[in-house]
DRENSEVO-498066 format. One line per field, with one value per residue (C-alpha): residue in one letter; x, z, y; residue number from 0. Coordinates in nm, 3 decimals. Each point is the difference from the previous one (the first is absolute). Layout:
<sites>
rest: [A,...]
X: [X,...]
Z: [Z,...]
Y: [Y,...]
nr: [NUM,...]
</sites>
This chain:
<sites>
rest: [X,X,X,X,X,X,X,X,X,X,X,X,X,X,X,X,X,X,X,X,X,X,X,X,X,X,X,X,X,X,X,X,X,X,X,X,X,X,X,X,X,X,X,X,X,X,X,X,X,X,X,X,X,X,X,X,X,X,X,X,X,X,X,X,X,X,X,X,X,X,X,X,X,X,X,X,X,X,X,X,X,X,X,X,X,X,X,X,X,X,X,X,X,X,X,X,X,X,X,X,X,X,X,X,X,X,X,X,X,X,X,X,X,X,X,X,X,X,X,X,X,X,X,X,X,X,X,X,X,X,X,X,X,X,X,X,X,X,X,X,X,X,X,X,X,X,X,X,X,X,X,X,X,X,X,X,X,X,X,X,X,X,X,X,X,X,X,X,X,X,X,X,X,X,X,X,X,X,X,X,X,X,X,X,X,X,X,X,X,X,X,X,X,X,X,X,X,X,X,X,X,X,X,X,X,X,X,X,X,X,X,X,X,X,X,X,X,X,X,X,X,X,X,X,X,X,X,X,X,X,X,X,X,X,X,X,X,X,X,X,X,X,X,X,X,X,X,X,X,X,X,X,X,X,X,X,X,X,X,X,X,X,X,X,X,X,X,X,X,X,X,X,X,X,X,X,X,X,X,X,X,X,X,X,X,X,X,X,X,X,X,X,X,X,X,X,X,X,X,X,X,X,X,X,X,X,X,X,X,X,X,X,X,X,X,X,X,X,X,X,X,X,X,X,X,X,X,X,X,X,X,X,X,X,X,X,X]
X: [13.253,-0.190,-0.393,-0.229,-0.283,-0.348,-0.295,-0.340,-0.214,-0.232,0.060,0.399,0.171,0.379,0.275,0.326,0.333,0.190,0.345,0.093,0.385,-0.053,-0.366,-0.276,0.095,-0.291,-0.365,-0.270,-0.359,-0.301,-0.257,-0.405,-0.063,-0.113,-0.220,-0.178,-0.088,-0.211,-0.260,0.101,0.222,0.151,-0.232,0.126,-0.084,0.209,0.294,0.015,-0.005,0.237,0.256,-0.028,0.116,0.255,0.209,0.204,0.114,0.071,0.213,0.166,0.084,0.142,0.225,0.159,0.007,0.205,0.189,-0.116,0.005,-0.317,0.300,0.073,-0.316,-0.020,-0.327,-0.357,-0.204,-0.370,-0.275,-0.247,-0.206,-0.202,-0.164,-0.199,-0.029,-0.013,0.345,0.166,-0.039,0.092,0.368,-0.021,-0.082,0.326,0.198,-0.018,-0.028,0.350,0.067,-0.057,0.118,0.321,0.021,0.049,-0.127,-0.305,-0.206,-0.269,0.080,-0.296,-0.045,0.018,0.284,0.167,-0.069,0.068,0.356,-0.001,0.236,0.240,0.169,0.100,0.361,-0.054,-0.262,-0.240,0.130,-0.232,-0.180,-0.200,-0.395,-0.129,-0.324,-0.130,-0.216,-0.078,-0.310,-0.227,0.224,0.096,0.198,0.241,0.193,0.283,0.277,0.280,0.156,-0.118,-0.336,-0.010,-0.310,-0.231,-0.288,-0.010,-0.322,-0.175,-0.322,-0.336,-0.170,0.133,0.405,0.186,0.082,-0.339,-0.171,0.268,-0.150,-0.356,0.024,0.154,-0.253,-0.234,0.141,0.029,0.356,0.085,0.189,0.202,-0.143,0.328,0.263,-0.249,-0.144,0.276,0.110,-0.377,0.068,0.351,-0.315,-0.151,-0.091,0.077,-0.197,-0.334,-0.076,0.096,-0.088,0.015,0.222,-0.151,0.095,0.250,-0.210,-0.001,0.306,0.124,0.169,-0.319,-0.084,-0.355,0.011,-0.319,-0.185,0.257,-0.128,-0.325,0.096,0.159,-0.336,-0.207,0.267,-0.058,-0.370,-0.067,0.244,0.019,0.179,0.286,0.343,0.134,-0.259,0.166,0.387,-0.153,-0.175,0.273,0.248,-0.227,-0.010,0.372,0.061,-0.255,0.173,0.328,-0.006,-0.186,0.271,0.240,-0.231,-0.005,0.351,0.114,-0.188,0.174,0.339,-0.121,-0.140,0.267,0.294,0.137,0.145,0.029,-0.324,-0.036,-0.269,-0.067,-0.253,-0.193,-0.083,0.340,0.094,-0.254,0.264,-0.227,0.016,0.398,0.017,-0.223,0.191,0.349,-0.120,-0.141,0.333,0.198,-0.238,0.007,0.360,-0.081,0.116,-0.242,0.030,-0.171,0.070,0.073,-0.295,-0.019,-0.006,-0.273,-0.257,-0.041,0.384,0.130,0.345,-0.152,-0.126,0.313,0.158,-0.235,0.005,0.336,0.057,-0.245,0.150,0.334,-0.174,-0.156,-0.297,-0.122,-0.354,-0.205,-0.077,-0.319,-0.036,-0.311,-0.073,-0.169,-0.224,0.046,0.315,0.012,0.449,-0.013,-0.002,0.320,0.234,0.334,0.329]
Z: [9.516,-0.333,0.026,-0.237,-0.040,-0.160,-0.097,-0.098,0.171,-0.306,-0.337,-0.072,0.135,0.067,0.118,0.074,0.223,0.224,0.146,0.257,-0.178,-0.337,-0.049,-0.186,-0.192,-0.181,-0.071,-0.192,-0.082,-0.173,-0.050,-0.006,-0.193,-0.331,0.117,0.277,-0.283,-0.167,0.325,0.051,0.338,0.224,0.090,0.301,-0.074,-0.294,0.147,0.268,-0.220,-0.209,0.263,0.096,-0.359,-0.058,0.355,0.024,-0.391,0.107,0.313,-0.195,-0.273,0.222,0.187,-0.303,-0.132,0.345,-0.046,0.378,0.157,0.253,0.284,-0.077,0.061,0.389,0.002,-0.160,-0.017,-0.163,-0.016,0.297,-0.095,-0.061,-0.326,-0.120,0.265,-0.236,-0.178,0.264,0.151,-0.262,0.032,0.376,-0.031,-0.275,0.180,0.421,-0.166,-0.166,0.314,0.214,-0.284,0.000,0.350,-0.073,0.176,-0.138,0.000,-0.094,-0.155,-0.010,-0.385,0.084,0.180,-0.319,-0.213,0.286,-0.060,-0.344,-0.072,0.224,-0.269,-0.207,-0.008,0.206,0.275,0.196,0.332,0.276,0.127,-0.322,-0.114,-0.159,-0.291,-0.034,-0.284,-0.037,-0.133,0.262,0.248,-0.072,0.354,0.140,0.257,0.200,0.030,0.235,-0.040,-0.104,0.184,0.079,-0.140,0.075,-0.243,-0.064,-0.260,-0.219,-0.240,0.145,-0.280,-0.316,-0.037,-0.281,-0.193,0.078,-0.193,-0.271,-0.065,-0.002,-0.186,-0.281,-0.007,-0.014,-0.277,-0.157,-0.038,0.140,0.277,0.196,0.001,0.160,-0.339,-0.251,0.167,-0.041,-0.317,-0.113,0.185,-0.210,-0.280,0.195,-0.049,0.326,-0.047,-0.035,0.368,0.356,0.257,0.387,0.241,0.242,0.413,-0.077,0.097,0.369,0.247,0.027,-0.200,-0.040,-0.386,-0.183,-0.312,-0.081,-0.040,-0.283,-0.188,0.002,-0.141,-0.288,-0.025,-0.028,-0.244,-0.217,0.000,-0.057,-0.330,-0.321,0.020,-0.205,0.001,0.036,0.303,0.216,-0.099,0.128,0.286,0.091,-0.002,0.226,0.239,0.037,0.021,0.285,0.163,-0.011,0.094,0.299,0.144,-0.058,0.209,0.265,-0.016,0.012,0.353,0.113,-0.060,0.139,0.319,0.116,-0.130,-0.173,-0.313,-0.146,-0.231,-0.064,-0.267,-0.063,-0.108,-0.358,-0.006,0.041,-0.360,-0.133,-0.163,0.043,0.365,0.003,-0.226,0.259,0.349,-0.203,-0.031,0.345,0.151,-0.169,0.149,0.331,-0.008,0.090,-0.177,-0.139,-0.082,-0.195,-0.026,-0.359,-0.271,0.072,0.396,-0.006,-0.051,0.197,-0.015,0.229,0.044,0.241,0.228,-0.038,0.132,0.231,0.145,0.046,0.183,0.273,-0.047,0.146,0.261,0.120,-0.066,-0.118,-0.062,0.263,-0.195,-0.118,-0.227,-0.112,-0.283,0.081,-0.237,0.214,0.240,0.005,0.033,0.283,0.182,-0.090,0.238,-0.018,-0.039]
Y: [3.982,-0.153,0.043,-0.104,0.227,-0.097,0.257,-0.131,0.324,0.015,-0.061,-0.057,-0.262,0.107,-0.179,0.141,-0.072,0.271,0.022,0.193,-0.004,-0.046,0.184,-0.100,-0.319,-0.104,0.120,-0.148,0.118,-0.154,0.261,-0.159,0.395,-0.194,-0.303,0.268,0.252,-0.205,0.101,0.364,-0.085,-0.250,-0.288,-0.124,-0.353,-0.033,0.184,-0.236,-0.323,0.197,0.049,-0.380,-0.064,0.225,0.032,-0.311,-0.003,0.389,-0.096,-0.227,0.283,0.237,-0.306,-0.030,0.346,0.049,-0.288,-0.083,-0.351,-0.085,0.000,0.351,0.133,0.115,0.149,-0.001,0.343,0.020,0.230,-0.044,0.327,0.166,-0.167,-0.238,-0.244,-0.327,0.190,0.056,-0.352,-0.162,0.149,-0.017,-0.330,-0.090,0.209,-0.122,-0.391,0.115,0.121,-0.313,-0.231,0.150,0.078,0.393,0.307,0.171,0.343,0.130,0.351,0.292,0.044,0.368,0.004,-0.145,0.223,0.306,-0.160,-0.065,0.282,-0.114,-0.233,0.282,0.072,0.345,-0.090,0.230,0.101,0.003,0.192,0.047,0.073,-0.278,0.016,-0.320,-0.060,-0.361,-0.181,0.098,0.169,0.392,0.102,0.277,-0.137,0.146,-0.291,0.029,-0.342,-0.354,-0.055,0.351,0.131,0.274,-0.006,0.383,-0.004,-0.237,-0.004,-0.008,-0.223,-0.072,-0.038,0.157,-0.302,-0.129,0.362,-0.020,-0.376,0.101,0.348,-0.218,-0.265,0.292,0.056,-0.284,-0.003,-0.394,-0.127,0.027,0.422,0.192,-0.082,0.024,0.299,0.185,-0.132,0.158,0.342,0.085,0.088,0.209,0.333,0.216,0.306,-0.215,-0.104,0.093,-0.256,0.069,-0.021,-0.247,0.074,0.290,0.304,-0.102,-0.086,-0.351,-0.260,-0.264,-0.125,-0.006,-0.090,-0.194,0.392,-0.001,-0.317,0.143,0.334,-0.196,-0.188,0.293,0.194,-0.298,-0.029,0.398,-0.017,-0.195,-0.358,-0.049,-0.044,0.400,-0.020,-0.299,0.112,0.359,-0.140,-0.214,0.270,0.216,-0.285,-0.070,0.330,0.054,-0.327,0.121,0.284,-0.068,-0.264,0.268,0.250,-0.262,-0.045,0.311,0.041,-0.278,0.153,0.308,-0.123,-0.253,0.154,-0.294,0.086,-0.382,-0.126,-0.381,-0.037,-0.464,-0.198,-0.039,0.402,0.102,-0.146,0.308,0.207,0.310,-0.073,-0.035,0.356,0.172,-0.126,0.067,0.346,0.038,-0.141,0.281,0.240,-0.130,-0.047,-0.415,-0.343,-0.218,-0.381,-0.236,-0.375,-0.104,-0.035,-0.358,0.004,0.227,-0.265,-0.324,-0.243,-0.225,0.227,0.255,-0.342,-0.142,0.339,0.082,-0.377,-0.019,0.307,-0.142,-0.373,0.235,0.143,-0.334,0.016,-0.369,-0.158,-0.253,-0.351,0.175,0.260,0.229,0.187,0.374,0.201,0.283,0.121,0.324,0.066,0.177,-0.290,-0.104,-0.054,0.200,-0.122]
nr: [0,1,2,3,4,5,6,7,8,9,10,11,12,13,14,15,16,17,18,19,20,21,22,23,24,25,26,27,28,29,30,31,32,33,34,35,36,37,38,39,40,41,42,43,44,45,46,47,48,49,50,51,52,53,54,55,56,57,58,59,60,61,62,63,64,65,66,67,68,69,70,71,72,73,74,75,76,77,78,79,80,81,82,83,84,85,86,87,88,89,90,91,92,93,94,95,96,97,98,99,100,101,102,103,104,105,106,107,108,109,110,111,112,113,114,115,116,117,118,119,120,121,122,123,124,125,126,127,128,129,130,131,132,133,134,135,136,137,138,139,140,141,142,143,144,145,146,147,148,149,150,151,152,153,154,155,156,157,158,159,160,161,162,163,164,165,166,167,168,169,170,171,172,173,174,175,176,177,178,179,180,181,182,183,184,185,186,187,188,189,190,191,192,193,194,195,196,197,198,199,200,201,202,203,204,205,206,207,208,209,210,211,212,213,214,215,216,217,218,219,220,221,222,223,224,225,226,227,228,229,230,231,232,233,234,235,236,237,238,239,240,241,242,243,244,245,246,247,248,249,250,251,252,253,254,255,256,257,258,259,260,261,262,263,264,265,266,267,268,269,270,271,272,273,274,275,276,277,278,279,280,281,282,283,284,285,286,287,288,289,290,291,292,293,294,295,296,297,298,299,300,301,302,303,304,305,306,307,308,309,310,311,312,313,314,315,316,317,318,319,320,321,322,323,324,325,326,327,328,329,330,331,332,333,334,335,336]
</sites>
């Protein structure tokens, strides 16, 4: 089976086309990261209009960078949520009229879910069972996954998400957007004998998140010393380090509670490398694998929705006439396959 799979959760609009014999064929990305910076972050207006603009010249693209007629296509997959609602119906709406025009099979695939699988179109795959650490945008989650719809949300943040403190430590500090790359581009300079931030949540049992307690401490840390540019790459440092290691903490429960020796680390987060350094080094310790989708798979494409799509187009799963568009659907919803 051919599916076409189309991403417009927030602010890049990806196209890409998967086969079930042949693998991923084609994927194509426009990235809104330079017209959004201009305000400091995504403004939801402008990534919708955006995403009208750019998807059908995209789908077009990655047709030809497949070398794929319309007739060869035999499904269409897009992201239904969670997101911005005006995003996300923009490619719900291109992607059931596709649908219906061509008189294909469609789904709406859990943005999540996508990048949960992300790592599944590496050359040597996860096998289930396996811990998953989710860190995308606003979502940071532990979740125990048995199988494809299979998931048992094991912990998650109780305000702020990673990405979503890595974003606003760096404005704090006046380092640009988008915060998380330039962050810790920034922290390389830093001096790590100078500050020691906290370890949010890991002085009591469980496998929950805080991290907006962190944010502040970086605040304060910068208010009660001298601004300048040793400062930020020190403060910055502190931060990431604080962030890290407290995933790692989390994770390491994880392993240690359920037994599962296999770590799956996707979304924007889990391109960090001084996140991937730390879970390498816990996985030798505990004896575990960890995987990691490629750099660019960790961030919002349309190749984890065309994956993700078409192993539910398989299963038989298909879409009414109507479609919706969800800000919020929490994945342990999904049904399991």
């Amino acid at each position: 089976m051919r599916v076409l799979g189309i991403e417009t959760s927030c602010d890049e609009s990806g196209v890409a086309i998967y086969d079930t014999k042949l693998g991923l064929m084609s994927d194509v990305l426009y990235s809104q990261v330079a017209m959004h910076a201009e305000y400091g972050g995504v403004v939801p207006e402008l990534a919708s209009r955006d995403h009208v603009r750019r998807l059908l010249p995209l789908i077009r693209e990655s047709m030809q960078q497949a070398a794929t007629a319309r007739e060869q296509i035999g499904g269409i997959a897009y992201t239904a949520g969670p997101g911005l609602v005006g995003a996300l119906l923009v490619g719900a709406a291109v992607g059931r009229s596709l649908a219906w025009g061509w008189g294909l099979p469609s789904i709406g695939v859990h943005h999540l879910e996508g990048h949960l699988l992300a790592p599944m179109l590496e050359d040597n795959p996860p096998p289930f069972p396996f811990i998953a650490l989710l860190v995308s945008g606003g979502h940071t989650l532990l979740i125990s996954v048995t199988g494809v719809g299979q998931y048992n949300v094991i912990g998650e943040s109780l305000d702020d998400a990673v990405g979503e403190a890595f974003d606003k430590t760096a404005k704090l500090l006046g380092l640009g957007y988008p915060g998380g790359p330039v962050l810790e581009q920034t922290a390389k300079r830093g001096d790590p004998s100078r500050f020691k931030f906290p370890r949010p949540m890991t002085d009591r049992p469980g496998l929950d998140f805080s991290f907006s307690g962190l944010k502040t401490f970086a605040m304060n840390t910068l208010h009660a010393n001298e601004m300048n540019e040793q400062t930020k790459a020190d403060i910055a440092l502190a931060f990431q380090t604080a962030a890290v290691e407290t995933l790692a903490i989390k994770c390491q429960r994880a392993i240690r509670e359920t037994g599962i020796k296999q770590l799956v680390v996707a979304g924007g987060v889990s391109a960090n490398n001084a996140l991937r350094v730390r879970l390498n080094a816990l996985a030798v310790k505990e004896r575990a694998r960890v995987a990691y989708p490629r750099l660019k798979f960790c961030t919002d494409n349309g190749a984890m929705i065309a994956y993700a799509g078409c192993l539910r187009l398989l299963a038989g799963e298909r879409e009414p006439p109507r479609f919706e568009a969800r800000a919020r659907w929490p994945i342990d919803t999904l049904t399991a396959l």
